[in-house]
GUVONU-6682 format. One record per residue: residue number from 1; residue in one letter; x negated, y, z of N, C-alpha, C in turn. Coordinates in nm, 4 decimals, decimal comma. Atoms other than C-alpha are relative to their C-alpha. Layout:
<nodes>
+-----+---------+----------+----------+----------+----------+----------+----------+----------+----------+----------+
: num : residuo :     n.c1 :     n.c2 :     n.c3 :    ca.c1 :    ca.c2 :    ca.c3 :     c.c1 :     c.c2 :     c.c3 :
+-----+---------+----------+----------+----------+----------+----------+----------+----------+----------+----------+
: NUM :       a :        X :        Y :        Z :        X :        Y :        Z :        X :        Y :        Z :
...
+-----+---------+----------+----------+----------+----------+----------+----------+----------+----------+----------+
</nodes>
This chain:
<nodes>
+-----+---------+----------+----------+----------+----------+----------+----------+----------+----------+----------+
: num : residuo :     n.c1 :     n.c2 :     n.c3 :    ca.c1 :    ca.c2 :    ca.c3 :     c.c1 :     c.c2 :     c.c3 :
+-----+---------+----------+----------+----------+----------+----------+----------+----------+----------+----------+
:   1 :       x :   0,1321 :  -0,0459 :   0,0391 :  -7,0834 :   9,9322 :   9,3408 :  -0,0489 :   0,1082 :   0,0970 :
:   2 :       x :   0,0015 :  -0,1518 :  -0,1009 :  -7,0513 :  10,2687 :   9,5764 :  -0,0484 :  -0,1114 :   0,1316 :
:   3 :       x :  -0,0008 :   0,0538 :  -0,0746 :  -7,0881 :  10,0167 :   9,8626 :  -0,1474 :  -0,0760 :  -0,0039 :
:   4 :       x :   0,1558 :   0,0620 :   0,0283 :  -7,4188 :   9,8306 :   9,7004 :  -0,1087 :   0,0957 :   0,0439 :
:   5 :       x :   0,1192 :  -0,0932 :  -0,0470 :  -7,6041 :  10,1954 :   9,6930 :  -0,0224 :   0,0179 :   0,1493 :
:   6 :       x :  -0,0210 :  -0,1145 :  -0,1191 :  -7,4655 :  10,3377 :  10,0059 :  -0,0652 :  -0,1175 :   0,1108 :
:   7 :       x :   0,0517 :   0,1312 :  -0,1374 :  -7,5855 :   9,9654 :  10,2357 :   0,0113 :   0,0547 :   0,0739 :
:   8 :       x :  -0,0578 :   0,0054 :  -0,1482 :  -7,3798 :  10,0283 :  10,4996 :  -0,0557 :   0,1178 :   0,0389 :
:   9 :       x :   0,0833 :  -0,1041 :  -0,0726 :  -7,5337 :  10,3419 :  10,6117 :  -0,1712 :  -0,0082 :  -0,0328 :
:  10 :       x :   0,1830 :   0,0161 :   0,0021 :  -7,9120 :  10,2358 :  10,5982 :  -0,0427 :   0,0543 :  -0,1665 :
:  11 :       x :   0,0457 :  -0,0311 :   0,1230 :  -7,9350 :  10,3559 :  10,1969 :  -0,1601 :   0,0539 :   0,0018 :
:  12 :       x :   0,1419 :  -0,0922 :  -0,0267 :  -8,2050 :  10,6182 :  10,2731 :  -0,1312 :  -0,0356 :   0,0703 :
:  13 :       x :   0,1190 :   0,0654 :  -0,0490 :  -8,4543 :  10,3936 :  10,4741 :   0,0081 :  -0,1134 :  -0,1127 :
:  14 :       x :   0,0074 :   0,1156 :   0,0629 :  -8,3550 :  10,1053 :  10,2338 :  -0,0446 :   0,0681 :  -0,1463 :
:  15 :       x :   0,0124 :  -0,0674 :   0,1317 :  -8,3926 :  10,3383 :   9,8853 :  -0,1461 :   0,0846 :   0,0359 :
:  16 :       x :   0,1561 :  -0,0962 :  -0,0016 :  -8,6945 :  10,5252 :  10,0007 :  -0,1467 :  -0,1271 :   0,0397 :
:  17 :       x :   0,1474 :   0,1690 :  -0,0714 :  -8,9175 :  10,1809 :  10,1544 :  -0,0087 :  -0,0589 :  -0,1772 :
:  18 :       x :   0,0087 :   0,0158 :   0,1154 :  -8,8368 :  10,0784 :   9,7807 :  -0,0718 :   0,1115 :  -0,0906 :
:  19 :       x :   0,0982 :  -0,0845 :   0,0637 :  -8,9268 :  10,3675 :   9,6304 :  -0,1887 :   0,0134 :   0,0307 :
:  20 :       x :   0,1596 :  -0,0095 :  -0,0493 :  -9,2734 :  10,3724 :   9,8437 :  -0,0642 :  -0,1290 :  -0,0596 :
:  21 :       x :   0,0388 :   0,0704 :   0,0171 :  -9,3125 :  10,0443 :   9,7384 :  -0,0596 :  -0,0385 :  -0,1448 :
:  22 :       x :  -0,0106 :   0,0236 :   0,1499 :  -9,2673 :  10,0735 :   9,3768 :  -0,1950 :   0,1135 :   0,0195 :
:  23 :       x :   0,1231 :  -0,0750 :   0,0162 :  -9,5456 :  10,3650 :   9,4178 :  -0,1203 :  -0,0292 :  -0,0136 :
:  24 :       x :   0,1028 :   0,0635 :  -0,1279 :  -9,7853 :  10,1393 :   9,6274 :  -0,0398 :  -0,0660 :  -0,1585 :
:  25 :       x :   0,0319 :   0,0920 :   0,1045 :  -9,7907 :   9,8916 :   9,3241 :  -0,0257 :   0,0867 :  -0,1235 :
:  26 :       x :   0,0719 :  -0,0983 :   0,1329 :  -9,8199 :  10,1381 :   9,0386 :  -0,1361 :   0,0373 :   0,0034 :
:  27 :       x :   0,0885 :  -0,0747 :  -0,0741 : -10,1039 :  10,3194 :   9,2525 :  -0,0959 :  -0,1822 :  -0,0175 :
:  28 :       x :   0,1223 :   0,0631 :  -0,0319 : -10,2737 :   9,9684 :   9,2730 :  -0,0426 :  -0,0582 :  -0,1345 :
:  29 :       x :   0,0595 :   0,0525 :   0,1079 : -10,2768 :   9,9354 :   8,9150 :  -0,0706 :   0,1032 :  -0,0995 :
:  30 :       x :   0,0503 :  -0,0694 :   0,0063 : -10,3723 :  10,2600 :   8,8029 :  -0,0893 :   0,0748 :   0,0255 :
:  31 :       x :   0,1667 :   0,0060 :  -0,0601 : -10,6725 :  10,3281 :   9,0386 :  -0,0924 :  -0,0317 :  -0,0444 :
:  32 :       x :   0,1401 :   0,0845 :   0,0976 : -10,8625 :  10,0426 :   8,9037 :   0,0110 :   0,0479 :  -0,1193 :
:  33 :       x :  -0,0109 :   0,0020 :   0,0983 : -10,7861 :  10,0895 :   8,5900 :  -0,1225 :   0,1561 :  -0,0431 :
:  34 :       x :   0,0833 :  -0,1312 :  -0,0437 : -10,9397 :  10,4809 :   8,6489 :  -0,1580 :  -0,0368 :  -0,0198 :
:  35 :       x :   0,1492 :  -0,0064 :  -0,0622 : -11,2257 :  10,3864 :   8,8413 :  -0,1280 :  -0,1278 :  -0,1037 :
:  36 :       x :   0,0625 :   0,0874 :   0,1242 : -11,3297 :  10,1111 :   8,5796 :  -0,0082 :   0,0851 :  -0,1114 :
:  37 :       x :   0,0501 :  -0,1349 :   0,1173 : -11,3169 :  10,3976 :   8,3007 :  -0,1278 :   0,0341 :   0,0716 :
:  38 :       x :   0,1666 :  -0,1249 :  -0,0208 : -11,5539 :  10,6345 :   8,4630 :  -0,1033 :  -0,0901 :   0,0576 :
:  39 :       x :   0,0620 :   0,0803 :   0,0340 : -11,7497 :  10,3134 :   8,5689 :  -0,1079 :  -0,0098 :  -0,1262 :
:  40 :       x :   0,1215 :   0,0315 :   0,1312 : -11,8642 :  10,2007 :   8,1808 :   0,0148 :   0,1402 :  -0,0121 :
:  41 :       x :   0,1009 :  -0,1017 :   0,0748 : -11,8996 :  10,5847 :   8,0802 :  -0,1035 :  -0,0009 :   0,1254 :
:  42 :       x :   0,1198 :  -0,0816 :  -0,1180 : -12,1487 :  10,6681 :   8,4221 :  -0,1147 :  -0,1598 :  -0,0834 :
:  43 :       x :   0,0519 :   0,1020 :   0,0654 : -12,2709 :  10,2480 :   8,2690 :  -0,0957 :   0,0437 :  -0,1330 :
:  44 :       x :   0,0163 :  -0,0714 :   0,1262 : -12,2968 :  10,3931 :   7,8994 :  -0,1472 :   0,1257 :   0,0201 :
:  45 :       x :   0,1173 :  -0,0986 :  -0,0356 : -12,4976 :  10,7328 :   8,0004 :  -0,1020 :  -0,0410 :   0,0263 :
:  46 :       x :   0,1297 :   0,0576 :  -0,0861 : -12,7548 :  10,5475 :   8,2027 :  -0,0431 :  -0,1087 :  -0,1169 :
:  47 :       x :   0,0196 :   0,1060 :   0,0761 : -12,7821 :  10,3024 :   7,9385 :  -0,1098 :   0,0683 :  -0,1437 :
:  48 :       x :   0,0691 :  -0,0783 :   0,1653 : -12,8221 :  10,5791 :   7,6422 :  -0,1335 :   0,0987 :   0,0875 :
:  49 :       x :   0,1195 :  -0,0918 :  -0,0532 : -13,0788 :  10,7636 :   7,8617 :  -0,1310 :  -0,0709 :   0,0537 :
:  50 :       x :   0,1489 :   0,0813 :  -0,0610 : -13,3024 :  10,4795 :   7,9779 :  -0,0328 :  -0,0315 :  -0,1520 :
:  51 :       x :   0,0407 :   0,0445 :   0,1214 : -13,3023 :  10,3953 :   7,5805 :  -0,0138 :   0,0782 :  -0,0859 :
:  52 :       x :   0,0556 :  -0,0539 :   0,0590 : -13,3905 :  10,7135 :   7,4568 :  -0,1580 :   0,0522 :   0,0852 :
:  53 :       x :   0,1613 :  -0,0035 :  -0,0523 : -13,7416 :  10,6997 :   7,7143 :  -0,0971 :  -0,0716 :  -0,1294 :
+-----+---------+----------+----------+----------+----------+----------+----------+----------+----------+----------+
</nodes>
């Protein structure tokens, strides 16, 4: 198992490119997810303010 983490020497480029990667994909699902919130409220506002003219 000591031999699985450690890959031959390379661990630390091989455990950190994973780690960045895992980030990359979290980051591309949590963004949208964000920017679609504040989306429908800025949607919403403009909506309740053209319909109280």
């Amino acid at each position: 198992m000591h031999d699985f983490f450690h890959m031959g020497g390379y661990a630390l480029y091989v455990w950190s490119t994973y780690g960045l990667a895992f980030i990359v994909l979290v980051l591309n699902i949590i963004i949208p997810l964000r920017r679609e919130k504040k989306l429908l409220k800025s949607i919403a506002a403009k909506t309740k303010r053209k319909n109280s003219l």
